[in-house]
N, C-alpha and C positions, 0 to 999 in steps of 0.2 A: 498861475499864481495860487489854484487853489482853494480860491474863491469858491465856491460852487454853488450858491444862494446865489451870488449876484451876476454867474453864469448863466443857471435855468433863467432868472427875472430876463436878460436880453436875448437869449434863445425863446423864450416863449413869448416876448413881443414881436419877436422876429415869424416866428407863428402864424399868431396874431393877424398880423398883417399879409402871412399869403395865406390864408383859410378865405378870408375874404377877396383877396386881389385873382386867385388861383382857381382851377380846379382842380376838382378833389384828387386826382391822380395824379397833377402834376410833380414834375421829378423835383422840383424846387422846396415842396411840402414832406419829400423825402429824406431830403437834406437834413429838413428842420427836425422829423424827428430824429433823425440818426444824432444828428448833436445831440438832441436834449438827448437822447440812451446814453452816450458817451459817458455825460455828466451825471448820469445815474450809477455808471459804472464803475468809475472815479471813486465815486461815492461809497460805493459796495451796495449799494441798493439794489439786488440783480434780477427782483422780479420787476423790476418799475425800468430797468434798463430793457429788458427782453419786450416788454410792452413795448415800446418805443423802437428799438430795431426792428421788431416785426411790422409795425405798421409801416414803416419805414420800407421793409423788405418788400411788401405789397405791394406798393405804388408802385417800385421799382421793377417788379414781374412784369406788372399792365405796362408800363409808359417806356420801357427799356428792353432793347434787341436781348434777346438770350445771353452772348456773351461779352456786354457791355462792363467797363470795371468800375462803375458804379451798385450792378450787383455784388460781383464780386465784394465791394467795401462791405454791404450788407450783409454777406454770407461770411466776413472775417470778423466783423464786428459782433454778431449772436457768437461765434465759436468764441469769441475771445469771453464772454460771459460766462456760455458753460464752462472755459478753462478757469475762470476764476473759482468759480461755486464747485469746481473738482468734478463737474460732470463729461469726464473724459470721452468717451465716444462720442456723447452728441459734439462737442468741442471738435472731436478730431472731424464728424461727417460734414460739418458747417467751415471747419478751414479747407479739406480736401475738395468741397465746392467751389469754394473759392477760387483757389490752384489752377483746379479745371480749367474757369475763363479766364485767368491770368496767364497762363498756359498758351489756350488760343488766342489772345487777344494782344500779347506783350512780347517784344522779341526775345530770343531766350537766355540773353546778357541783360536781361530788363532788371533791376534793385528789387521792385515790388516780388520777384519771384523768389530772390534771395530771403525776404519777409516769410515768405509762405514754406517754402521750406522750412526755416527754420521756427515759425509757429506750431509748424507740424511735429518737428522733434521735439520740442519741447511740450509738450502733449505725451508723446511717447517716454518722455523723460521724467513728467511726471507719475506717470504711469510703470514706474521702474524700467520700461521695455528700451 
């Protein structure tokens, strides 16, 4: 809808509530920040989005198999930031991470790969290439 005040307010009740119920690693606290980045991102806020994917990204290193597609979302979600703010390379190094475990971890008629593919050209497309 758009909203995006009243987005963060229940994303970060939602918080809120696992900082305490949770520990600090868990994937659940990962979730949370990744929304609230989302909603940063929406926003055009991209340093306060990046804060939040990355902390996000973290959790998900420690508490998640290498090629889990929960990384994965974290390493499409930072790319898609820099592809916002026109930071091409890093955009493309953070979707191409992605791919990798989508890659191994998704069969190869899998949609989400059809996603990364075409995140990736579009990258290169904005990029004239």
């Amino acid at each position: 809808m758009g909203d995006y005040s009243k987005a963060l307010e229940f994303y970060e009740n939602s918080l809120k509530i696992r900082e305490k119920a949770l520990s600090p690693n868990h994937p659940s606290l990962a979730t949370s920040y990744n929304n609230i980045g989302e909603v940063y991102r929406n926003m055009g806020d991209y340093s306060k989005a990046l804060e939040f994917h990355e902390k996000s990204l973290k959790i998900r290193e420690k508490a998640l198999p290498p090629n889990h597609p929960d990384l994965a979302m974290s390493y499409n979600n930072i790319g898609a930031v820099y592809n916002n703010m026109g930071d091409y390379s890093k955009a493309l190094e953070f979707y191409e991470k992605a791919h990798k475990i989508k890659e191994k971890a998704l069969p190869p008629n899998h949609p989400e790969l059809a996603i990364s593919y075409g995140n990736i050209g579009q990258v290169y497309n904005n990029m004239g290439n």
